[in-house]
C-alpha positions in Angstrom: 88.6 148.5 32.1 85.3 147.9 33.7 86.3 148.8 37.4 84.2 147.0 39.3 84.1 143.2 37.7 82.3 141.2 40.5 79.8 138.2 40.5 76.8 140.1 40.5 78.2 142.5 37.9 78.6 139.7 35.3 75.5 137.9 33.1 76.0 134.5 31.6 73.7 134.2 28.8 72.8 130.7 27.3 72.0 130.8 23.7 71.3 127.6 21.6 73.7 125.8 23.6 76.3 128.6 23.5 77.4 130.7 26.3 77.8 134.6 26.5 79.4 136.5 29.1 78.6 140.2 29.9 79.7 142.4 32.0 76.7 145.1 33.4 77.0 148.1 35.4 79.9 150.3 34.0 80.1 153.6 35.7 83.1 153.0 36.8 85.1 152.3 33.3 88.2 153.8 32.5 91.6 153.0 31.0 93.7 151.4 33.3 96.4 148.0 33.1 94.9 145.3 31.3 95.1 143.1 34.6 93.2 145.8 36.7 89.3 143.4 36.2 90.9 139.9 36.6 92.6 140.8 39.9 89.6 142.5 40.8 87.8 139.9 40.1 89.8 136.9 41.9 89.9 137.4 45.5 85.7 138.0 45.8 85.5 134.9 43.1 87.7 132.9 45.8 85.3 134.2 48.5 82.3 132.8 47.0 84.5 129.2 46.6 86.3 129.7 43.3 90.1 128.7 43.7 92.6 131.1 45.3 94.0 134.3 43.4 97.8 132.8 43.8 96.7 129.9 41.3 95.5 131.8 39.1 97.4 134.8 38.7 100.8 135.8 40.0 101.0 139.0 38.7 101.7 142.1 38.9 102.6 142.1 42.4 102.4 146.0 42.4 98.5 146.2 41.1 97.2 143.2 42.9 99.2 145.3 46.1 97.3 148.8 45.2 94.1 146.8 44.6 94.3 145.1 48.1 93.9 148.7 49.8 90.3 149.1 49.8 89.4 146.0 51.4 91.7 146.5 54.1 91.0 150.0 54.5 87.4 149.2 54.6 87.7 146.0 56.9 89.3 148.6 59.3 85.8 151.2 59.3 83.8 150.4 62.7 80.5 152.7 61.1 79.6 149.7 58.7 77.2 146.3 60.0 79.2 143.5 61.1 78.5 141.4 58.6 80.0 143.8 56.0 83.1 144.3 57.7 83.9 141.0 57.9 83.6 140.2 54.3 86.2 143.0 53.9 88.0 141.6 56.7 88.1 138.2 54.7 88.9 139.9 51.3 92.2 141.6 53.1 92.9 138.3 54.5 92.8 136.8 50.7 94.6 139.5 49.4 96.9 139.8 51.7 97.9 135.5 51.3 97.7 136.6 47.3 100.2 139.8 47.7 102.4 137.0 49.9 102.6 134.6 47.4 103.5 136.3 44.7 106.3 137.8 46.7 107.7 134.6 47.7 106.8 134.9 51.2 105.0 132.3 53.8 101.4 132.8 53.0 99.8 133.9 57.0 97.5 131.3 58.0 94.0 131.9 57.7 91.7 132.8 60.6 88.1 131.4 61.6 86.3 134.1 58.9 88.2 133.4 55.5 88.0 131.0 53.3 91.1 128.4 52.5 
């Protein structure tokens, strides 16, 4: 697994009308569950205006869960600028709805900072 699958860790490369997709920046690769880059990958994909995780993907409730943590731990960390925190504070918030859905619960209702 690549670890760290976001937007500005992904080339698409245009070839005589063919596209390639590569992924750049592996230092954090290791084995892992075959889900671990696509849920990864969802919730910041939804933050920059791709569809929500919960359409996407509905499982496994327990990695998309584990893979949550970081953003919420980091939306919580007051020595970071403002405008970092809150994009943490937004991925929680997306991960969160995803983690809800998947469970069959009521998905919370987004605040003013994250995306629908």
């Amino acid at each position: 697994m690549h670890a760290d699958v976001r937007s500005d860790n992904v080339c698409i490369l245009s070839n005589a009308g063919e596209r390639e997709v590569r992924l750049v920046d592996w230092s954090h690769a290791g084995a892992g569950h075959e889900s671990h880059d696509l849920v990864q990958l969802l919730p910041t994909l939804h933050l920059e205006g791709g569809p929500p995780p919960w359409q996407v993907c509905t499982e496994p409730a327990p990695l998309i869960a584990r893979l949550a943590e970081p953003s919420l731990q980091r939306a919580c960390v007051s020595e970071q600028p403002d405008w970092l925190r809150r994009v943490f504070a937004d991925l929680a918030s997306i991960n969160l709805r995803w983690l809800a859905a998947v469970l069959g619960l009521p998905l919370p209702e987004p605040d003013q900072h994250t995306p629908s």
